[in-house]
Backbone bond lengths (Angstrom), bond angles and torsions (degrees), N, CA, C in turn:
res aa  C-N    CA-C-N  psi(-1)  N-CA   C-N-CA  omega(-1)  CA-C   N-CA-C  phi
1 X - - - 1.450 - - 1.520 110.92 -
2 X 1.269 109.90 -65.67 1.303 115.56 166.60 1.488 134.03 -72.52
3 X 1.663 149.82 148.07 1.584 144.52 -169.05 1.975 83.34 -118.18
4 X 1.047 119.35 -6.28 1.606 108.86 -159.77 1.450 101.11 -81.07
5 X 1.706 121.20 1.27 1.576 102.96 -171.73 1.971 99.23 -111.27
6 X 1.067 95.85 -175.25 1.290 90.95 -162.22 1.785 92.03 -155.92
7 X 1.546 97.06 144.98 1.836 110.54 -161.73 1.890 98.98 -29.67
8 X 1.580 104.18 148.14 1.318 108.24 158.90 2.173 131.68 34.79
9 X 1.692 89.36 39.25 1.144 113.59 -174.40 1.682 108.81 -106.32
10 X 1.100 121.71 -27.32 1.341 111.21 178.45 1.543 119.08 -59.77
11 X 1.357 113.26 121.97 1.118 117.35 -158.67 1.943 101.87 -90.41
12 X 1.336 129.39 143.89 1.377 102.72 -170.43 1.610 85.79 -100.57
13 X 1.563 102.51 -178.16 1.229 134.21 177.82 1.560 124.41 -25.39
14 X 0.994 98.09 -44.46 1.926 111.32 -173.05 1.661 110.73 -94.40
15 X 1.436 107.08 -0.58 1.563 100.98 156.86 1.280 128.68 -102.38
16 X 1.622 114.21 19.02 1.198 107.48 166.96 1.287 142.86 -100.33
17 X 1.396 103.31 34.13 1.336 114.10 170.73 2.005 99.11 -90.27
18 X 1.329 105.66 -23.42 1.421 112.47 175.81 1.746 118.11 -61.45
19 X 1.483 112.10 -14.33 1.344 119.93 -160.59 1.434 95.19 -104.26
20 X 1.449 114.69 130.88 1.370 141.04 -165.36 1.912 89.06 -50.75
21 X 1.423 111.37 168.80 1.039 128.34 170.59 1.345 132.66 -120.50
22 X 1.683 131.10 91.88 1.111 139.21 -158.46 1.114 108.96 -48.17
23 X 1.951 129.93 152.22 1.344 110.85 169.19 1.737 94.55 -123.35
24 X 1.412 111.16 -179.59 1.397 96.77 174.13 2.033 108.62 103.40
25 X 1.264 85.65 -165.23 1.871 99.51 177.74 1.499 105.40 -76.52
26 X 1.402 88.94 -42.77 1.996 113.81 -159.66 1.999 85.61 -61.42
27 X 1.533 114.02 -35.19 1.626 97.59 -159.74 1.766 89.78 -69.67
28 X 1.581 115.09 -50.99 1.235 99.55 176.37 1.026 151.20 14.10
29 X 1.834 100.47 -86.64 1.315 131.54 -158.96 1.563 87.57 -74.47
30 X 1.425 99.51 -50.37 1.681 103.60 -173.47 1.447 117.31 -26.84
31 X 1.379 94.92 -68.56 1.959 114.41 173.75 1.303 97.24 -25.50
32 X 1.465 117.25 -90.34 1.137 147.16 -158.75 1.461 95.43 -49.72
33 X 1.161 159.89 -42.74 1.218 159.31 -167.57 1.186 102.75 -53.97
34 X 1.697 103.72 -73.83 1.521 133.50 159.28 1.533 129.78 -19.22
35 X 1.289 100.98 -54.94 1.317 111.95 168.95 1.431 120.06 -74.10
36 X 1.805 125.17 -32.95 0.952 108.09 146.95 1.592 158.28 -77.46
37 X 1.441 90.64 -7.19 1.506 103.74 166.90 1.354 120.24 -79.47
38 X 1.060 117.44 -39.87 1.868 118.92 155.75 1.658 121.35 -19.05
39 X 1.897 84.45 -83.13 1.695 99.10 168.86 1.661 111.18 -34.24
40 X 1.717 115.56 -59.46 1.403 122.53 -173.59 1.655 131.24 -48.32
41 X 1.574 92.97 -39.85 1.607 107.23 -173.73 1.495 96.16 -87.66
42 X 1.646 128.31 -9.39 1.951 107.83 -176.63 1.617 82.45 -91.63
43 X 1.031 125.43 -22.76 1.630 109.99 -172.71 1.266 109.74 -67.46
44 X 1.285 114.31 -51.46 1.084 118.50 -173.86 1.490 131.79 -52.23
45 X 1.917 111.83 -45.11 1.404 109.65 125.07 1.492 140.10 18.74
46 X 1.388 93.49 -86.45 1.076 128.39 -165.91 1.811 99.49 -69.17
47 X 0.954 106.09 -64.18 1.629 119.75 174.18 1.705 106.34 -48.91
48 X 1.382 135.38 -40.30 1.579 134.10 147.64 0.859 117.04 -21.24
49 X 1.733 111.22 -81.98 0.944 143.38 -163.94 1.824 101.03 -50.71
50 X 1.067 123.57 -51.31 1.387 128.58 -166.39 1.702 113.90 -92.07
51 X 1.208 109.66 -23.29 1.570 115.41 156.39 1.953 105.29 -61.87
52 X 1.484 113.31 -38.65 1.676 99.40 -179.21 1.094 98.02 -76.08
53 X 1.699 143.68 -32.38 1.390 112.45 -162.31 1.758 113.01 -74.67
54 X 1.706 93.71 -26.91 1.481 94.21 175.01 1.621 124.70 -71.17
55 X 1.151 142.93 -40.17 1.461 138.06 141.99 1.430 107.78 -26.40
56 X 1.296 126.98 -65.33 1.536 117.27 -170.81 1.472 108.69 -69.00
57 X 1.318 126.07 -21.80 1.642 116.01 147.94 1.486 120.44 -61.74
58 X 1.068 113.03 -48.21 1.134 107.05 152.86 1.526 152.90 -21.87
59 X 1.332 85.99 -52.58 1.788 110.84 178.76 1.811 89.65 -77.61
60 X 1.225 111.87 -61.10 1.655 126.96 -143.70 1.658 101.95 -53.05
61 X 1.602 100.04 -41.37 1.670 122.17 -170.21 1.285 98.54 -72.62
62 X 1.757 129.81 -47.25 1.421 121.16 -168.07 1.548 108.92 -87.26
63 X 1.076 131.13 -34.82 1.341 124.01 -168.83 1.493 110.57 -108.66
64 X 1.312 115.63 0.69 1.497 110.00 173.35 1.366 115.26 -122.49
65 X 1.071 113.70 -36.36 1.624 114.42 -175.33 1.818 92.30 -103.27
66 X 1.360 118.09 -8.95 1.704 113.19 162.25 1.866 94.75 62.36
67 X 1.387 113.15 72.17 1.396 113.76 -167.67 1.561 83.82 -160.41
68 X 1.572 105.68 142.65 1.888 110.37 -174.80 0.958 110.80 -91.24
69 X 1.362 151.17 130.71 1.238 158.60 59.86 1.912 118.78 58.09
70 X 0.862 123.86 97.76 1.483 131.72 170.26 1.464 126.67 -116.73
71 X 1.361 123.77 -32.24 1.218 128.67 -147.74 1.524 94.15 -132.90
72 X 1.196 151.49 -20.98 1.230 130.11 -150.52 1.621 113.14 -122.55
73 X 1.290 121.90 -5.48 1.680 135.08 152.73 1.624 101.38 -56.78
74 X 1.060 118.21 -62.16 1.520 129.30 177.33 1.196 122.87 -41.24
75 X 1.491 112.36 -57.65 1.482 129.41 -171.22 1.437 105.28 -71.31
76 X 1.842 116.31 -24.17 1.155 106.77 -161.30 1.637 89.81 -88.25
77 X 0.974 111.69 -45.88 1.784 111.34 -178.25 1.902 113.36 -48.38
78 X 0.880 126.77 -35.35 1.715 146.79 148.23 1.060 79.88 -14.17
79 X 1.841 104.88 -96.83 1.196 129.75 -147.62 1.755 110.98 -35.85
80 X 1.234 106.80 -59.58 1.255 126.30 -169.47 1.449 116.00 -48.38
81 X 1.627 105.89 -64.04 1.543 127.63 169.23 1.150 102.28 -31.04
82 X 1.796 136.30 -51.75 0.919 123.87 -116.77 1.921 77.42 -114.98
83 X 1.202 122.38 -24.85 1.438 107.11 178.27 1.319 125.46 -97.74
84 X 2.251 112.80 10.62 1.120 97.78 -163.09 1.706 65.32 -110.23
85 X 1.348 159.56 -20.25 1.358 143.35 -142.20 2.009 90.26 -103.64
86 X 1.804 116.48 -42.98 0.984 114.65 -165.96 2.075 112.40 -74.31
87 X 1.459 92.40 -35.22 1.403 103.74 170.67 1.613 113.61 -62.20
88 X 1.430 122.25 -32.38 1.319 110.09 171.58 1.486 135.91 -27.75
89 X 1.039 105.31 -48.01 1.863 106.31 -179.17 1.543 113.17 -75.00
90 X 1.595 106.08 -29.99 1.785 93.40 162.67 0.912 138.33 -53.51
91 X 2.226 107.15 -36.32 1.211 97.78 -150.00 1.682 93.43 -88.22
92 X 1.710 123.02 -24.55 1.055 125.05 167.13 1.796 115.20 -60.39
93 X 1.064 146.12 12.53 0.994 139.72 -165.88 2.014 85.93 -128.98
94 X 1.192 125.88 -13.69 1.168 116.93 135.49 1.715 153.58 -110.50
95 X 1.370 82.18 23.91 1.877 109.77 172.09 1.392 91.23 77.12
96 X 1.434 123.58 34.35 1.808 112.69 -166.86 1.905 94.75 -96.84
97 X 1.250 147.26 -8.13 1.368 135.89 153.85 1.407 123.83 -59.65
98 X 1.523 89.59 142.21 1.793 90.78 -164.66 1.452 84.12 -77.95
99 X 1.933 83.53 162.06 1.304 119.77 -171.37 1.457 107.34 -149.00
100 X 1.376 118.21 161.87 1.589 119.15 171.85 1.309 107.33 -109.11
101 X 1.635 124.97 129.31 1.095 122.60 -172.87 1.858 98.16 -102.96
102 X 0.618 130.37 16.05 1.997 128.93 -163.15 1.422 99.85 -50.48
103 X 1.420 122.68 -18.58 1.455 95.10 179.19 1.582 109.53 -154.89
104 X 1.443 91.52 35.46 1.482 109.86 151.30 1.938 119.54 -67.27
105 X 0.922 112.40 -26.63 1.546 94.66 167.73 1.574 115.41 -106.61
106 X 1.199 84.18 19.36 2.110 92.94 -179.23 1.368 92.40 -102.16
107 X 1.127 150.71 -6.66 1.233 141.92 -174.15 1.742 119.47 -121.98
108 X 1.292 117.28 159.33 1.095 90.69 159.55 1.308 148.70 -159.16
109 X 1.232 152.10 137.77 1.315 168.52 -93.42 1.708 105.73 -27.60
110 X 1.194 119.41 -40.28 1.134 117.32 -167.58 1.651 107.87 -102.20
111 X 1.468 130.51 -10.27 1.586 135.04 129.45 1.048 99.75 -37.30
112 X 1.161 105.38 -98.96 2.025 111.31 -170.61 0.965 116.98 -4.52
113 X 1.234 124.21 -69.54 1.596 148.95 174.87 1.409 99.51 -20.15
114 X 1.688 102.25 -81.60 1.011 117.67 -176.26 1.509 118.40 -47.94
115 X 1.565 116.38 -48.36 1.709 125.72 -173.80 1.710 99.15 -57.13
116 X 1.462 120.64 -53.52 1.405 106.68 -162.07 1.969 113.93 -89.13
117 X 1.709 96.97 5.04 1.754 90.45 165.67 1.670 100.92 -89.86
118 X 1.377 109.01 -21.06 1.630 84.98 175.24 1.160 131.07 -78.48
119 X 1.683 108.01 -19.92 1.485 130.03 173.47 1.823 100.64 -59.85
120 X 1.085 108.53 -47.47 1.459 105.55 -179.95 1.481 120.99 -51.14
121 X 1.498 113.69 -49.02 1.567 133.38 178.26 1.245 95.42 -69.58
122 X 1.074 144.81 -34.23 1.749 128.95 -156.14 1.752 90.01 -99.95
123 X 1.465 112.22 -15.33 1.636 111.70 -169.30 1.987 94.37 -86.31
124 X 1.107 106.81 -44.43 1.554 128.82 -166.73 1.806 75.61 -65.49
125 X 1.129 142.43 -80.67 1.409 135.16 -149.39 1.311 108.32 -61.05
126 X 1.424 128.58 -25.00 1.830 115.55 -177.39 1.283 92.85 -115.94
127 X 1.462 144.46 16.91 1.149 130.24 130.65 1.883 133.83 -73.00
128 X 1.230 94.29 -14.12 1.917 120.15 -167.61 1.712 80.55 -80.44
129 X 1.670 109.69 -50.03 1.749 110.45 -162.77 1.391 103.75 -67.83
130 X 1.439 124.72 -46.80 1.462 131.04 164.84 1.132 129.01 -27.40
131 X 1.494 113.53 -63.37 1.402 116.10 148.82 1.111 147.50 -10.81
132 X 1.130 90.71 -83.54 1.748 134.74 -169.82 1.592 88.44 -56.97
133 X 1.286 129.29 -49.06 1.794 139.38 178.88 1.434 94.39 -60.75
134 X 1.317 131.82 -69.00 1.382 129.50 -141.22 1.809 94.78 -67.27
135 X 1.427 107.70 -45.94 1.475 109.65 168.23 1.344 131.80 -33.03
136 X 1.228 106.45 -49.32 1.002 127.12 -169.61 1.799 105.75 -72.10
137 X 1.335 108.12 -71.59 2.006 106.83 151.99 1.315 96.85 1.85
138 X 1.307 81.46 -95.70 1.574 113.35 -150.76 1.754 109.35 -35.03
139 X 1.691 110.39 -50.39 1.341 85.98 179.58 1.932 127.03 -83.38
140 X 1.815 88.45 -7.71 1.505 93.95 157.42 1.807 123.21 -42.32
141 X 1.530 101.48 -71.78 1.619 122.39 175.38 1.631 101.67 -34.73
142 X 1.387 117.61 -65.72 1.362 111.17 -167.26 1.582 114.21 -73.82
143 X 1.168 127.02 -12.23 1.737 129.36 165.79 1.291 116.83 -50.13
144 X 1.762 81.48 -69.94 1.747 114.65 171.44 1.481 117.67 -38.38
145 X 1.180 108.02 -68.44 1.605 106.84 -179.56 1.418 97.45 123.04
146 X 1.636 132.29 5.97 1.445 120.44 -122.85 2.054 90.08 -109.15
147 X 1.428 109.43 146.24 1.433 113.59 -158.88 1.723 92.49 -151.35
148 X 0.904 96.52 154.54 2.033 123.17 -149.48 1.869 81.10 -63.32
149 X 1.577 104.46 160.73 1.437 90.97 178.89 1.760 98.12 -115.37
150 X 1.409 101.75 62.38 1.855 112.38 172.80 1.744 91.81 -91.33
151 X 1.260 108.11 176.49 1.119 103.87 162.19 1.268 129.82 -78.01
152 X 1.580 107.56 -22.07 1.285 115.17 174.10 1.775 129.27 -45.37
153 X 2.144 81.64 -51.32 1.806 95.86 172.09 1.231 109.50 63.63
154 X 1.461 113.80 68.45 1.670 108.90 178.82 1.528 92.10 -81.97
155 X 1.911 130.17 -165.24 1.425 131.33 172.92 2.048 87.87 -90.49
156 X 1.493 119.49 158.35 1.149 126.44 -157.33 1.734 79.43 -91.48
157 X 2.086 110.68 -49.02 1.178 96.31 -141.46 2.080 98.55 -66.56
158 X 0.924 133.47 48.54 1.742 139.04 177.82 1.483 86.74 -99.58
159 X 1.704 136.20 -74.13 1.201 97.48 -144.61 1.956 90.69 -95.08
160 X 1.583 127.33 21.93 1.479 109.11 162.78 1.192 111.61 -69.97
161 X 1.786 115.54 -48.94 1.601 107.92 154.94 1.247 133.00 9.51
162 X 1.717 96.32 -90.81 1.274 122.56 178.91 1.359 106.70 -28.30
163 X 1.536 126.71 -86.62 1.240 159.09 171.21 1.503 105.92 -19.69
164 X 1.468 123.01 -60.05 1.120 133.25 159.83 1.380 135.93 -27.90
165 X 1.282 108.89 -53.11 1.556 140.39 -173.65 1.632 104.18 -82.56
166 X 1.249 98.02 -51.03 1.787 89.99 177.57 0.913 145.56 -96.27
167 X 1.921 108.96 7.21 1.446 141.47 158.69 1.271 119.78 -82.91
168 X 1.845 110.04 -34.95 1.621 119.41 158.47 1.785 108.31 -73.38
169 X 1.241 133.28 -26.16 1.716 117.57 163.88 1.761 118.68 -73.78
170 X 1.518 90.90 -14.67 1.478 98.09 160.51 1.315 137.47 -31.21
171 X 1.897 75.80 -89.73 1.543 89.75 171.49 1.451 118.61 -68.87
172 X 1.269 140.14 -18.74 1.572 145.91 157.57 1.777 104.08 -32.34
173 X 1.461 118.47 -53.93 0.908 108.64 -160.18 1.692 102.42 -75.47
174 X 1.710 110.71 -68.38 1.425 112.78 148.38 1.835 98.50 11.48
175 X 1.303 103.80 -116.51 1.143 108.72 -167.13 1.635 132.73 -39.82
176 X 0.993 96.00 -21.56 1.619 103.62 167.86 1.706 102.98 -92.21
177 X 0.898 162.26 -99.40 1.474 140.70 159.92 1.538 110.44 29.79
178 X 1.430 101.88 -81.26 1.101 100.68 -170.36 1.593 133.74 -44.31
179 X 1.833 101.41 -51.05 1.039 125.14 166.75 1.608 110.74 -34.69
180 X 1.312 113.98 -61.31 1.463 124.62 -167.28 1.704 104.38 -69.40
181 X 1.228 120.86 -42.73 1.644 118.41 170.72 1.480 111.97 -44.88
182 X 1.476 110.35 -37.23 1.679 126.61 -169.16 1.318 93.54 -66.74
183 X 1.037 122.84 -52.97 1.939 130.22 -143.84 1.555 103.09 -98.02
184 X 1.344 95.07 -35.44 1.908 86.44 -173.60 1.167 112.86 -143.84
185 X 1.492 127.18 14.47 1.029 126.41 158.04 1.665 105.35 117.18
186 X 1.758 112.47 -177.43 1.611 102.72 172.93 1.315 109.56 -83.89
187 X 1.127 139.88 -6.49 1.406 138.35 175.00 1.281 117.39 -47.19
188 X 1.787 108.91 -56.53 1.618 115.87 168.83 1.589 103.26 -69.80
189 X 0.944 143.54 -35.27 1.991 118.78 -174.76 1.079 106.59 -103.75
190 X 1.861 104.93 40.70 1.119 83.99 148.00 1.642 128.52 95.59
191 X 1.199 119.89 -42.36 1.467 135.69 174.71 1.885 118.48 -57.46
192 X 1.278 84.89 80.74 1.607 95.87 -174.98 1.589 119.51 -73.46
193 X 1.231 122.31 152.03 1.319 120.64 -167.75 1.836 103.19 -105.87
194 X 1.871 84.31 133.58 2.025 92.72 177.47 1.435 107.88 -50.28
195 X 1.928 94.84 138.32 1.295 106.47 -176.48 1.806 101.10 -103.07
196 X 1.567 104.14 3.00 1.729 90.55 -171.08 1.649 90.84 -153.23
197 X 1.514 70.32 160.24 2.395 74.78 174.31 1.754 105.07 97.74
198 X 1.171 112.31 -178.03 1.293 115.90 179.77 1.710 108.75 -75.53
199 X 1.219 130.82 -20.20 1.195 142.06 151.69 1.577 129.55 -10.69
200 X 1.554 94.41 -63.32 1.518 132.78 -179.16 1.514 95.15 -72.92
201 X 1.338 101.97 -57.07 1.747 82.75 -156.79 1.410 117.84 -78.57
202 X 1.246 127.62 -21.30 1.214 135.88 -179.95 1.706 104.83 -77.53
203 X 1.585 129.47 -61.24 1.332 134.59 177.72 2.034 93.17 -52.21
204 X 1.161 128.63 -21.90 1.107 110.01 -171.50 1.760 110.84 -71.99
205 X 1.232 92.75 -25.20 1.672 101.19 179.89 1.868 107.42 -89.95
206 X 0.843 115.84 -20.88 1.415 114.38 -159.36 2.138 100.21 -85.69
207 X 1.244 105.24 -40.24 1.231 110.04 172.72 1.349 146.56 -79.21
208 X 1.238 105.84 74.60 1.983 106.66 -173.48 0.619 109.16 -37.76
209 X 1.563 109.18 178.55 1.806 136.85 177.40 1.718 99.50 -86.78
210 X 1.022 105.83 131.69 1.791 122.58 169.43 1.136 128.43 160.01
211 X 1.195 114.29 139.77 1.876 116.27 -166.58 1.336 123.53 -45.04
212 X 1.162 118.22 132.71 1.092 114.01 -169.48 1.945 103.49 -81.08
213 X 1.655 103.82 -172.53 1.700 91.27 -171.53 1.855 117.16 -83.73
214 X 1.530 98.66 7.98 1.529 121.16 157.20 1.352 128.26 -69.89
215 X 1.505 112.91 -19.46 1.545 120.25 -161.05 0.999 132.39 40.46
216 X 1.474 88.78 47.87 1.716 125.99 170.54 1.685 100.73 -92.84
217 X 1.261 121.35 154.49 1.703 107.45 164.30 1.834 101.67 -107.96
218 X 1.349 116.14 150.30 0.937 124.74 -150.97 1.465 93.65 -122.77
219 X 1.617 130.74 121.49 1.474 137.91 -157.40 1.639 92.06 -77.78
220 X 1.571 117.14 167.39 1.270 109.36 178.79 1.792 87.39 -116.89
221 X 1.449 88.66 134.45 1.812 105.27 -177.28 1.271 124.20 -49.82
222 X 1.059 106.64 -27.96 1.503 112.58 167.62 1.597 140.53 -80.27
223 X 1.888 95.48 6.92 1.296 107.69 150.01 1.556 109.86 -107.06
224 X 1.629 101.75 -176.12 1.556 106.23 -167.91 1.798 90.57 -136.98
């Protein structure tokens, strides 16, 4: 989804006491983003986790006890939809979407910069259109009345919802990213620098020592 992350940058959980601290409205939303993507990604989990037990009911009911199956192909696809569209803004809110780095160490530091805020805006614009579609579904489905043609027949507009909701935390994050690249630099959105590959070794030379727009000081790569 996202081009803004770069090899072996997702930072996990327990380094974020390392991540600067927004001040302002912008830290706010930040929090709050944060805090909801947490909640979002254990559900989602959880929603995996419970799409396999339902397939293996699935399996267990049709091929062992020789009894049909209606409801639980469906439910499991729900499930799924609903933790890979709602989980989106977490995993982007830790640069965790693949990306191609090919000419991340061909460039340098202040390209980059530049290459992955446009990647952000061009990501923020066909996610806004994404949306704006799934919305649109969705309030189609619920007008309509209109429901899957299984026998089961759940209502369709449940997983446009889904789709809806986690293409609109999308762009939330998108836009907050961005915001923070604007104001304080890539340090706050996030835009971590390759730790391996030709990436690393070349950006390791290209980047002096100097504060970053956090008034943080920023080591020069070419020490250890």
């Amino acid at each position: 989804m996202s081009h803004g992350f770069d090899a072996a940058t997702a930072a996990p959980d327990g380094q974020a006491a390392d991540e600067p601290r927004l001040p302002g409205l912008l830290g706010h939303f930040d929090r709050a983003m944060r805090l909801l993507n947490r909640v979002i990604l254990a559900l989602g989990g959880l929603c995996l986790v419970s799409a396999c037990l339902v397939l293996t009911h699935s399996v267990v009911v049709r091929y062992v006890l020789k009894e049909p199956t209606d409801w639980q192909d469906e439910m499991a696809v729900f499930l799924i939809i609903g933790a890979t569209f709602l989980s989106a803004a977490g995993v982007q809110a830790k640069r965790g979407h693949v990306a191609i780095e090919a000419l991340t160490g061909l460039l340098s530091p202040t390209v980059n910069r530049i290459r992955l805020l446009l990647a952000d805006v061009i990501s923020l614009t066909f996610c806004l259109f994404f949306a704006w579609k799934s919305w649109s579904l969705d309030h189609e489905a619920w007008v309509d009345g209109q429901v899957s043609q299984s026998t089961w027949g759940p209502p369709l507009w449940i997983p446009y919802t889904l789709m809806s909701l986690g293409m609109s935390l999308l762009c939330l994050q998108f836009v907050l990213q961005i915001a923070e690249a604007l104001a304080y630099g890539p340090r706050a959105a996030g835009w971590a620098k390759p730790k391996i590959g030709l990436g690393a070794d070349l950006n390791r030379n290209l980047e002096p020592e100097g504060p970053d727009p956090m008034g943080q000081t920023v080591a020069a790569k070419g020490k250890r």
